[in-house]
FIMARKE-460747 format. One record per residue: chain; residue number from 1; x, y, z of N, C-alpha, C in turn. Coordinates in pm, 1 decimal, m for minus. Each point is the difference from the previous one (the first is absolute). Last residue first. Layout:
N
  pator  torvex      n_xx      n_yy      n_zz     ca_xx     ca_yy     ca_zz      c_xx      c_yy      c_zz
      A     NUM         X         Y         Z         X         Y         Z         X         Y         Z
...
# end
This chain:
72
  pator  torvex      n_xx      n_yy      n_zz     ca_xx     ca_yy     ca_zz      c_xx      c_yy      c_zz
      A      72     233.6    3940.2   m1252.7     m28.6      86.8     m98.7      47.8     166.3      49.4
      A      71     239.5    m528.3     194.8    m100.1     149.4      10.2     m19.2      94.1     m94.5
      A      70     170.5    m542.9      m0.7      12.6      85.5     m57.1     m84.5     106.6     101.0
      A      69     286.7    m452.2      86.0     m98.3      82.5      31.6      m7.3      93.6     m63.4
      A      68     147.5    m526.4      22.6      74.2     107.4     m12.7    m107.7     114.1      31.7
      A      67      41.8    m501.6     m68.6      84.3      34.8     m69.9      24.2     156.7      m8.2
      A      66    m242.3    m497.5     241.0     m12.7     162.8      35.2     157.1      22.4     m81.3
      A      65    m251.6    m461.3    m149.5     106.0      87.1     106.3     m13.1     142.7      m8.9
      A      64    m137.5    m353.0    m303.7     m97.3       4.2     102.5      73.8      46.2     116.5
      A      63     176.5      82.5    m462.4      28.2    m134.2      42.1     m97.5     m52.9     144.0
      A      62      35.9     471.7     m28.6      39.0     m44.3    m136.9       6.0    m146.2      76.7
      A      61    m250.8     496.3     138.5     m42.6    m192.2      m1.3     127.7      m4.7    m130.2
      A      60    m114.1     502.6     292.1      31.1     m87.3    m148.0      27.1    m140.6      32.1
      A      59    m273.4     447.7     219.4      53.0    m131.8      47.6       9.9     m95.2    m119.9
      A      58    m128.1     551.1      85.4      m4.5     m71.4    m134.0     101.3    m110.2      45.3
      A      57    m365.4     465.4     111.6     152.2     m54.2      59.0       1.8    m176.7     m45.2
      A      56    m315.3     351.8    m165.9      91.2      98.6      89.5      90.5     m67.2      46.5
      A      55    m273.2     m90.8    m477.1     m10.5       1.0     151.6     136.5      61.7      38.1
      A      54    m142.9      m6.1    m433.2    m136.3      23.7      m9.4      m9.4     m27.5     192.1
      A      53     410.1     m88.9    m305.0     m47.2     134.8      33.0     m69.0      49.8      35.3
      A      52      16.4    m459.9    m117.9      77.7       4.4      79.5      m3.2     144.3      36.6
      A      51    m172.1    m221.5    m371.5     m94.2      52.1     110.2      71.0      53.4     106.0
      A      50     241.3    m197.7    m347.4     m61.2      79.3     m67.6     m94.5      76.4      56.7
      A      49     193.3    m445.3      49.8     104.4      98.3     104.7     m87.1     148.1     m50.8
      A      48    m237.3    m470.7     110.3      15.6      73.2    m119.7      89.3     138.4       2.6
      A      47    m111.8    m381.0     302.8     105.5     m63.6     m68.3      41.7      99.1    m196.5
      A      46    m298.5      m9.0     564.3      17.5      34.0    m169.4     149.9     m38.9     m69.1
      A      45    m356.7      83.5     536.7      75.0     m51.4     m47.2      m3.0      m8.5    m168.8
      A      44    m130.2     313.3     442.9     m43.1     m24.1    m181.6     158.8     m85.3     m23.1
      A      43    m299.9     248.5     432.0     156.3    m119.0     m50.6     m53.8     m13.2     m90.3
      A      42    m257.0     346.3     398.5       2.4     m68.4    m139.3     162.8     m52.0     m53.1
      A      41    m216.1     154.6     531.6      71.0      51.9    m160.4     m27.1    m131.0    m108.9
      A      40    m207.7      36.6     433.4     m68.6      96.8     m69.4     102.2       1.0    m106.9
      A      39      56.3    m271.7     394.9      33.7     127.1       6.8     m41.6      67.4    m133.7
      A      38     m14.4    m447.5      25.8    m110.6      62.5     132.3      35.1     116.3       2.8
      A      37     134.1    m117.1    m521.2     m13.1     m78.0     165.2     m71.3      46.6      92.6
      A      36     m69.9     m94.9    m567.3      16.1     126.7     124.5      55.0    m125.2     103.4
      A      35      58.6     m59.2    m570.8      m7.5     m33.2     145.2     m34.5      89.1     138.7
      A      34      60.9    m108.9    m586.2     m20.9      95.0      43.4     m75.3     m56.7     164.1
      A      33     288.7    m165.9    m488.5     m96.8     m51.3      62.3      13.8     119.0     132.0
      A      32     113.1     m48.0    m555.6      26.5      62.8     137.0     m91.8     m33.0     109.9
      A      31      55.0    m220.2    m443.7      85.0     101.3      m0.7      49.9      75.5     109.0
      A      30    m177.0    m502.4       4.5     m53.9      93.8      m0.6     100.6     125.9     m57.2
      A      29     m63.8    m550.3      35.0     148.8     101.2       0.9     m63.3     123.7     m58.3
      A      28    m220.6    m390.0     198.6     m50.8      37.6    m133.5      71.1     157.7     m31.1
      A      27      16.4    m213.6     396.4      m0.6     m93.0     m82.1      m6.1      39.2    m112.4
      A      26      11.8     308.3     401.6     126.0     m26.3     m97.0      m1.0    m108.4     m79.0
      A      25    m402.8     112.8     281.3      47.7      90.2     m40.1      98.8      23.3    m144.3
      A      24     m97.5    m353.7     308.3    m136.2     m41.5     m95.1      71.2     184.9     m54.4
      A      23     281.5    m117.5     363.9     m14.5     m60.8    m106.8     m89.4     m20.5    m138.2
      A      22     m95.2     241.4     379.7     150.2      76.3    m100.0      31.1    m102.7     m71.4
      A      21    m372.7    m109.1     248.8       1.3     100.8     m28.7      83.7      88.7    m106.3
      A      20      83.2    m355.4     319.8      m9.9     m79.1    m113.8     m99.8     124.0    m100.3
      A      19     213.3      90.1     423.2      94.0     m31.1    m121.9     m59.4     m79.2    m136.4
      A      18    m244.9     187.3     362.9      47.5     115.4     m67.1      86.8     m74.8     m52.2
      A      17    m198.5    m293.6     229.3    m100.0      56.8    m115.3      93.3     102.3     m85.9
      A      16     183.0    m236.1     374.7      20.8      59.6     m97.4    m121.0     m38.7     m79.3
      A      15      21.4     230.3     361.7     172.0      14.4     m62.2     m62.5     m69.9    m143.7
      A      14    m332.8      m4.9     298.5     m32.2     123.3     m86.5     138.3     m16.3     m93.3
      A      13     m35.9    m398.5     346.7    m119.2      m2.9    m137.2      24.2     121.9     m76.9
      A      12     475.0      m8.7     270.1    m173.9     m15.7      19.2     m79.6     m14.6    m108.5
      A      11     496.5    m243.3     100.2     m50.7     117.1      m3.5    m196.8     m16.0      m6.7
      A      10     350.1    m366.0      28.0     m52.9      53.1      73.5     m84.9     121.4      34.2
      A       9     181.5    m250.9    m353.8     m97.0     m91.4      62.2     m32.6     100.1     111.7
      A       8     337.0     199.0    m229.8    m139.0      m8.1     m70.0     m88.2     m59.8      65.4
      A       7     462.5     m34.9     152.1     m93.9     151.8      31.9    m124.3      m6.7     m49.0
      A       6     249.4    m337.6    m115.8     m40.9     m61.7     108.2     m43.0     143.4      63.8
      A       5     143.9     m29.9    m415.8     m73.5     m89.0      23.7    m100.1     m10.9     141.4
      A       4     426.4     225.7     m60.3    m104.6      87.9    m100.3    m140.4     m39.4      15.8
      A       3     442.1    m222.2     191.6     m49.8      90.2      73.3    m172.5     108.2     m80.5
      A       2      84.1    m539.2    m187.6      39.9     151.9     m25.0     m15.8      79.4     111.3
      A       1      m7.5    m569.7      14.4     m83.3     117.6       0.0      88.0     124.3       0.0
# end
């Protein structure tokens, strides 16, 4: 059993609804998929660099690793 595995079994009925949520989201490799949290902000995940001007602070993914930070 995966440490990953074994968080999942444990986490709550809402956890993960919300993952299978984002999953049903990113199946169908969306252009931009668009998220709030409890704090009212909005996450726009995208893979389209062309929108990228359209926010204020900018968490770059290469290889599924944190690769860096842009501020507009």
């Amino acid at each position: 059993m995966t440490a990953a595995g074994h968080v999942f079994r444990r986490s709550s009925p809402a956890a993960r609804a919300q993952r299978v949520a984002i999953a049903r989201a990113l199946a169908n490799r969306p252009r931009i998929v668009l998220a709030g949290d409890r704090d009212a902000a909005v996450i726009a995940v995208t893979r389209d660099e062309k929108i990228f001007d359209r926010f204020d602070d900018i968490h770059l993914l290469r290889d599924g690793r944190f690769a860096g930070r842009e501020m507009a």
